[in-house]
C-alpha positions in Angstrom: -30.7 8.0 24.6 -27.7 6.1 22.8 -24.6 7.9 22.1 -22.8 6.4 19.0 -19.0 7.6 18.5 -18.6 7.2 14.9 -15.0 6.1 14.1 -14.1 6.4 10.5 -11.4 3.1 9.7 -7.8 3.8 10.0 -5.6 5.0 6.7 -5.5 1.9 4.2 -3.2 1.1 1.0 -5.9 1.7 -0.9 -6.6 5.2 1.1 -2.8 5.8 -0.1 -3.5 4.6 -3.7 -6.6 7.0 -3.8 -8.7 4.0 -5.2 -12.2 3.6 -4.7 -12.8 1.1 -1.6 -16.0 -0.1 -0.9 -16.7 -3.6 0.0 -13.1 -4.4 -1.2 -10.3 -4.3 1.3 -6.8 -3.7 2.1 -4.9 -3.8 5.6 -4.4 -0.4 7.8 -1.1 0.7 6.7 1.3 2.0 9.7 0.1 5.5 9.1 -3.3 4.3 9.6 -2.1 1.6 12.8 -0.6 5.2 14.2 -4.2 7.1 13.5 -6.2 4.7 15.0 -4.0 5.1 17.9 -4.6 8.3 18.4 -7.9 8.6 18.6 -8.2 5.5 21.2 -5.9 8.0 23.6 -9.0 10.7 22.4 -11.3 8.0 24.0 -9.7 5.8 26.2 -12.2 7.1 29.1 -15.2 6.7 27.7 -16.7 3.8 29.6 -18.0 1.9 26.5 -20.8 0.0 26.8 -20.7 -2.3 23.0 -18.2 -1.8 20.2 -19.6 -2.5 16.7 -17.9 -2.2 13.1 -17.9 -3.0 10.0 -16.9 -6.9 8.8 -14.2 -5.5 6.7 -10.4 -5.9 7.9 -10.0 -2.5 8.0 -12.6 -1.3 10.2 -12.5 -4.8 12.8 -8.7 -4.1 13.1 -9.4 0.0 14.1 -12.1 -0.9 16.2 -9.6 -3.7 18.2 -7.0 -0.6 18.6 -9.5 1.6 20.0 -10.9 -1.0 22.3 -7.3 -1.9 23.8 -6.7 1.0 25.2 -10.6 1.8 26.5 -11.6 2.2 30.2 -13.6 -1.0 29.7 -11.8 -3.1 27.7 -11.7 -5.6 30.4 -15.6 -6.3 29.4 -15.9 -4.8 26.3 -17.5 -7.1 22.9 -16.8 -6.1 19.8 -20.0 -7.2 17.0 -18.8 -6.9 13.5 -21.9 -6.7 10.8 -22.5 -6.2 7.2 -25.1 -3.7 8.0 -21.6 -1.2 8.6 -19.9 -2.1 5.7 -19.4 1.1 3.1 -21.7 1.3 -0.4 -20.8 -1.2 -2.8 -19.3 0.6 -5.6 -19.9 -2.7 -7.9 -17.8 -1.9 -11.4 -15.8 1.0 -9.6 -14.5 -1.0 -6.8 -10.9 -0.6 -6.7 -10.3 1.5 -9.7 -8.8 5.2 -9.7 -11.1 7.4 -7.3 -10.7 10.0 -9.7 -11.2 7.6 -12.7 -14.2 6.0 -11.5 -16.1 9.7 -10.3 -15.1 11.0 -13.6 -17.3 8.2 -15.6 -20.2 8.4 -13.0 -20.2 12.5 -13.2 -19.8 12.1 -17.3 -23.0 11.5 -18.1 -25.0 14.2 -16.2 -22.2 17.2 -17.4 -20.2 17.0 -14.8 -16.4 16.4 -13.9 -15.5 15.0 -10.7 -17.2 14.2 -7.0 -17.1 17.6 -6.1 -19.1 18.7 -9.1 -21.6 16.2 -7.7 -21.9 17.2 -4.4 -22.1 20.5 -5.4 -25.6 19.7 -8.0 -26.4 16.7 -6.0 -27.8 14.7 -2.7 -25.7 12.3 -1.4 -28.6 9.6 -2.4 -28.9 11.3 -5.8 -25.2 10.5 -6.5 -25.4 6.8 -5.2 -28.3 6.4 -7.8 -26.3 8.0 -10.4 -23.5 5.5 -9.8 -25.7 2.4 -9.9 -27.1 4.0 -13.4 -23.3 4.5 -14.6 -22.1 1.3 -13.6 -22.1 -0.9 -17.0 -22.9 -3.9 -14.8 -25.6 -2.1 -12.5 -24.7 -3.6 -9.2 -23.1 -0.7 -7.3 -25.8 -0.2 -4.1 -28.3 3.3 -5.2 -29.7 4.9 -2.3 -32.7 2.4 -2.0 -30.4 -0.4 -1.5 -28.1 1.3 0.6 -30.2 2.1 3.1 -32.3 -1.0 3.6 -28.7 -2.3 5.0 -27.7 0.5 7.0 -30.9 1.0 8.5 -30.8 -2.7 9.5 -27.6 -1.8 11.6 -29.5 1.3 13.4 -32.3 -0.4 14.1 -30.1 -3.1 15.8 -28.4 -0.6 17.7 -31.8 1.2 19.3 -32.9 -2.5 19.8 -29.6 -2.9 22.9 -31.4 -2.3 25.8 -29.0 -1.0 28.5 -26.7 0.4 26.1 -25.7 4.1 25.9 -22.7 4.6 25.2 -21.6 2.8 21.7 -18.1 2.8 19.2 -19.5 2.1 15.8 -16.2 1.8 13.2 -17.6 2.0 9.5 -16.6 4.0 6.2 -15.8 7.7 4.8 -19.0 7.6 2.5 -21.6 6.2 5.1 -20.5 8.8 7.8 -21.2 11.6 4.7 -24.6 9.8 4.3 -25.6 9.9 7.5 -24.3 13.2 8.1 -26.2 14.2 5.0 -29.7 13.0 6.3 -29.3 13.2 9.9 -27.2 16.5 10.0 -30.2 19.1 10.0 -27.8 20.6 7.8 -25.5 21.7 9.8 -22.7 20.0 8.2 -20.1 20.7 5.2 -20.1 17.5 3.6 -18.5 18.2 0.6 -15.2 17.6 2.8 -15.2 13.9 3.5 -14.5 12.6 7.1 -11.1 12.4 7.6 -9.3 8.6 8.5 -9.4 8.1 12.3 -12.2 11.1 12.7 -15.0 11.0 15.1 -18.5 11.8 14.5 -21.2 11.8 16.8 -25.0 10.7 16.7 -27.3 10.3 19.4 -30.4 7.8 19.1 -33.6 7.4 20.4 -36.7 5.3 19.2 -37.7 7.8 17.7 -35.0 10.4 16.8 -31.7 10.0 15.3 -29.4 13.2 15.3 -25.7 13.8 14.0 -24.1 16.4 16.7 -20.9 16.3 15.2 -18.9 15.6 12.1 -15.0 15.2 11.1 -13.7 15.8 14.5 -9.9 14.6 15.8 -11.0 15.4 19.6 -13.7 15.4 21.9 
Protein backbone atom coordinates (compact mmCIF):
# COMPACT_ATOMS: atom_id res chain seq x y z
CA UNK A 1 0.00 0.00 0.00
CA UNK A 2 1.15 3.61 -1.12
CA UNK A 3 0.58 6.43 1.16
CA UNK A 4 0.10 9.79 -0.79
CA UNK A 5 0.38 13.08 1.48
CA UNK A 6 -1.67 15.40 -0.51
CA UNK A 7 -0.24 18.97 -0.21
CA UNK A 8 -2.48 21.68 -1.43
CA UNK A 9 0.19 24.66 -3.10
CA UNK A 10 1.08 27.42 -0.91
CA UNK A 11 -1.12 30.97 -0.80
CA UNK A 12 -0.60 32.69 -4.31
CA UNK A 13 -1.39 36.39 -5.64
CA UNK A 14 -4.01 35.12 -7.27
CA UNK A 15 -5.30 33.14 -3.95
CA UNK A 16 -5.10 36.93 -2.55
CA UNK A 17 -6.95 38.36 -5.59
CA UNK A 18 -9.70 35.55 -5.17
CA UNK A 19 -9.40 34.95 -9.02
CA UNK A 20 -9.97 31.74 -10.64
CA UNK A 21 -6.50 29.83 -11.10
CA UNK A 22 -6.34 26.98 -12.97
CA UNK A 23 -3.66 26.16 -15.35
CA UNK A 24 -2.68 29.93 -15.10
CA UNK A 25 -0.05 30.91 -12.44
CA UNK A 26 1.24 33.34 -10.12
CA UNK A 27 4.30 33.00 -7.51
CA UNK A 28 3.62 31.90 -3.75
CA UNK A 29 3.37 35.10 -2.07
CA UNK A 30 5.29 35.36 1.44
CA UNK A 31 2.15 34.28 3.30
CA UNK A 32 2.11 31.40 1.15
CA UNK A 33 6.40 30.90 1.34
CA UNK A 34 5.46 31.02 5.35
CA UNK A 35 2.51 28.25 4.84
CA UNK A 36 4.40 26.00 3.05
CA UNK A 37 6.85 26.15 5.74
CA UNK A 38 4.83 25.10 8.17
CA UNK A 39 3.52 22.17 7.05
CA UNK A 40 7.26 20.90 5.97
CA UNK A 41 7.96 21.19 10.05
CA UNK A 42 4.31 19.03 10.15
CA UNK A 43 6.34 16.52 7.99
CA UNK A 44 9.83 16.85 8.21
CA UNK A 45 9.99 13.06 9.57
CA UNK A 46 8.31 11.36 7.23
CA UNK A 47 10.99 9.41 5.41
CA UNK A 48 9.72 10.22 1.88
CA UNK A 49 10.28 7.88 -0.59
CA UNK A 50 9.30 10.26 -4.22
CA UNK A 51 8.03 13.83 -4.22
CA UNK A 52 5.63 14.61 -7.12
CA UNK A 53 3.70 17.94 -8.04
CA UNK A 54 2.10 19.69 -10.25
CA UNK A 55 4.30 21.58 -13.39
CA UNK A 56 2.93 24.82 -12.26
CA UNK A 57 5.35 27.38 -10.29
CA UNK A 58 3.26 27.36 -7.52
CA UNK A 59 3.03 23.87 -6.62
CA UNK A 60 7.06 22.88 -7.85
CA UNK A 61 8.15 25.82 -5.54
CA UNK A 62 5.77 24.27 -2.31
CA UNK A 63 6.89 20.95 -3.06
CA UNK A 64 10.89 22.27 -3.00
CA UNK A 65 10.00 23.91 0.64
CA UNK A 66 8.57 20.83 1.94
CA UNK A 67 11.39 18.68 0.55
CA UNK A 68 14.20 20.91 2.24
CA UNK A 69 13.42 20.42 5.34
CA UNK A 70 12.38 16.33 5.01
CA UNK A 71 14.18 13.49 6.78
CA UNK A 72 15.33 12.41 3.29
CA UNK A 73 16.02 15.27 1.45
CA UNK A 74 19.51 14.15 1.02
CA UNK A 75 18.01 11.42 -1.66
CA UNK A 76 14.78 12.71 -2.25
CA UNK A 77 13.50 13.45 -6.42
CA UNK A 78 11.06 15.62 -7.05
CA UNK A 79 8.83 14.62 -10.67
CA UNK A 80 6.76 17.46 -11.71
CA UNK A 81 3.70 16.34 -14.32
CA UNK A 82 0.82 17.71 -16.09
CA UNK A 83 -1.20 14.87 -14.88
CA UNK A 84 -1.26 17.25 -11.25
CA UNK A 85 -1.99 20.28 -12.69
CA UNK A 86 -5.69 21.76 -11.44
CA UNK A 87 -8.90 21.72 -14.11
CA UNK A 88 -8.51 24.10 -16.83
CA UNK A 89 -11.05 26.62 -16.31
CA UNK A 90 -10.54 27.73 -20.15
CA UNK A 91 -12.69 31.27 -20.54
CA UNK A 92 -12.79 31.68 -16.60
CA UNK A 93 -9.12 31.46 -16.10
CA UNK A 94 -8.04 34.37 -14.16
CA UNK A 95 -11.21 36.29 -13.87
CA UNK A 96 -13.16 37.12 -10.56
CA UNK A 97 -13.85 33.72 -8.65
CA UNK A 98 -17.05 35.06 -7.81
CA UNK A 99 -17.54 36.53 -11.32
CA UNK A 100 -16.78 33.54 -13.18
CA UNK A 101 -19.10 30.92 -10.64
CA UNK A 102 -21.81 33.43 -10.97
CA UNK A 103 -21.99 32.94 -14.97
CA UNK A 104 -21.45 29.11 -14.78
CA UNK A 105 -24.31 28.78 -11.82
CA UNK A 106 -26.59 31.33 -14.09
CA UNK A 107 -27.83 29.17 -16.29
CA UNK A 108 -29.06 26.25 -14.17
CA UNK A 109 -30.84 28.90 -11.41
CA UNK A 110 -28.37 29.16 -9.31
CA UNK A 111 -26.01 32.00 -7.69
CA UNK A 112 -22.69 31.12 -6.68
CA UNK A 113 -20.32 27.75 -6.09
CA UNK A 114 -21.91 27.02 -2.99
CA UNK A 115 -25.34 26.86 -4.65
CA UNK A 116 -23.64 24.25 -6.85
CA UNK A 117 -22.20 22.16 -4.52
CA UNK A 118 -25.10 22.16 -2.72
CA UNK A 119 -27.54 20.73 -6.08
CA UNK A 120 -24.52 19.29 -7.66
CA UNK A 121 -21.46 16.55 -8.02
CA UNK A 122 -18.28 17.84 -8.19
CA UNK A 123 -18.19 16.26 -11.95
CA UNK A 124 -21.61 17.68 -12.63
CA UNK A 125 -20.31 21.26 -11.97
CA UNK A 126 -16.99 20.69 -14.15
CA UNK A 127 -19.44 19.79 -17.03
CA UNK A 128 -21.54 22.67 -16.35
CA UNK A 129 -18.54 24.86 -16.66
CA UNK A 130 -17.31 23.47 -19.92
CA UNK A 131 -21.19 23.96 -21.15
CA UNK A 132 -21.01 27.77 -19.83
CA UNK A 133 -17.73 28.59 -21.17
CA UNK A 134 -18.58 30.69 -24.55
CA UNK A 135 -15.39 29.12 -25.99
CA UNK A 136 -16.02 25.38 -24.59
CA UNK A 137 -12.52 24.56 -23.62
CA UNK A 138 -12.64 24.53 -19.83
CA UNK A 139 -11.79 20.46 -18.87
CA UNK A 140 -15.75 18.69 -17.94
CA UNK A 141 -15.32 15.77 -15.89
CA UNK A 142 -14.52 13.34 -18.80
CA UNK A 143 -11.53 15.28 -19.72
CA UNK A 144 -10.47 15.85 -16.35
CA UNK A 145 -10.10 12.65 -15.33
CA UNK A 146 -8.43 10.94 -18.26
CA UNK A 147 -5.42 13.39 -16.96
CA UNK A 148 -5.55 12.79 -13.41
CA UNK A 149 -6.06 9.27 -13.66
CA UNK A 150 -2.82 9.19 -15.84
CA UNK A 151 -0.93 10.66 -12.70
CA UNK A 152 -2.51 7.72 -10.28
CA UNK A 153 -1.89 5.18 -12.38
CA UNK A 154 1.85 6.39 -12.59
CA UNK A 155 1.98 6.54 -9.02
CA UNK A 156 0.61 2.64 -8.32
CA UNK A 157 3.08 1.89 -11.26
CA UNK A 158 6.58 2.95 -8.54
CA UNK A 159 7.47 -0.18 -7.34
CA UNK A 160 9.21 0.21 -3.93
CA UNK A 161 7.49 3.33 -3.19
CA UNK A 162 5.22 3.87 -0.14
CA UNK A 163 5.42 6.68 1.20
CA UNK A 164 4.77 9.69 -1.47
CA UNK A 165 4.30 13.99 -1.31
CA UNK A 166 2.06 14.72 -4.17
CA UNK A 167 1.64 18.90 -4.40
CA UNK A 168 -1.39 19.72 -6.67
CA UNK A 169 -4.53 22.15 -6.51
CA UNK A 170 -7.71 23.20 -4.20
CA UNK A 171 -10.24 21.75 -6.80
CA UNK A 172 -8.49 18.33 -7.64
CA UNK A 173 -8.04 17.59 -3.83
CA UNK A 174 -12.20 18.36 -3.58
CA UNK A 175 -12.47 15.92 -6.61
CA UNK A 176 -10.76 13.37 -5.31
CA UNK A 177 -12.07 13.78 -2.00
CA UNK A 178 -15.45 13.77 -3.73
CA UNK A 179 -15.01 10.24 -5.42
CA UNK A 180 -12.69 8.55 -3.21
CA UNK A 181 -14.09 9.91 0.18
CA UNK A 182 -16.86 7.22 0.78
CA UNK A 183 -18.45 10.28 1.75
CA UNK A 184 -17.10 10.96 4.59
CA UNK A 185 -16.03 14.35 3.77
CA UNK A 186 -17.53 18.00 3.81
CA UNK A 187 -16.51 19.24 0.65
CA UNK A 188 -18.38 22.11 0.28
CA UNK A 189 -15.42 23.81 2.39
CA UNK A 190 -12.43 23.72 -0.02
CA UNK A 191 -9.03 22.52 1.21
CA UNK A 192 -7.29 25.07 2.75
CA UNK A 193 -3.57 26.46 1.23
CA UNK A 194 -0.77 24.40 2.71
CA UNK A 195 -3.43 21.53 4.00
CA UNK A 196 -2.82 17.98 4.02
CA UNK A 197 -4.93 15.26 2.72
CA UNK A 198 -4.35 11.72 2.80
CA UNK A 199 -4.97 8.79 0.27
CA UNK A 200 -3.81 5.40 0.41
CA UNK A 201 -3.38 3.25 -2.98
CA UNK A 202 -3.36 -0.07 -3.89
CA UNK A 203 -3.85 -1.75 -7.42
CA UNK A 204 -6.81 -2.13 -6.78
CA UNK A 205 -8.23 0.37 -4.22
CA UNK A 206 -7.85 4.01 -3.84
CA UNK A 207 -9.15 5.55 -0.50
CA UNK A 208 -9.11 9.34 0.84
CA UNK A 209 -8.46 8.89 4.85
CA UNK A 210 -8.34 12.47 5.43
CA UNK A 211 -9.20 15.81 4.10
CA UNK A 212 -8.16 19.67 5.00
CA UNK A 213 -5.91 18.86 7.84
CA UNK A 214 -2.94 21.41 9.22
CA UNK A 215 -1.36 18.38 11.27
CA UNK A 216 -0.75 14.84 11.28
Amino acid sequence: MKKVYIIRHGRTHINHYNKMQGWCDTPLTNEGIEGAKKVAQVLKNIPFDLALSSDTKRASDTCEIIMKENINHNQLQHLTSKFFREQFYGYFEGMDSDMAWRMIAGPVGLRNLQDLLDNYSIDEIKDLMKKSDPYHDAENAQEYWARLEQGLNLIRQLDGYENILLVTHGFTIRSLVAKYGNGKFDIKTGPRNSSITMMELTDSDTKITSYNQLTL
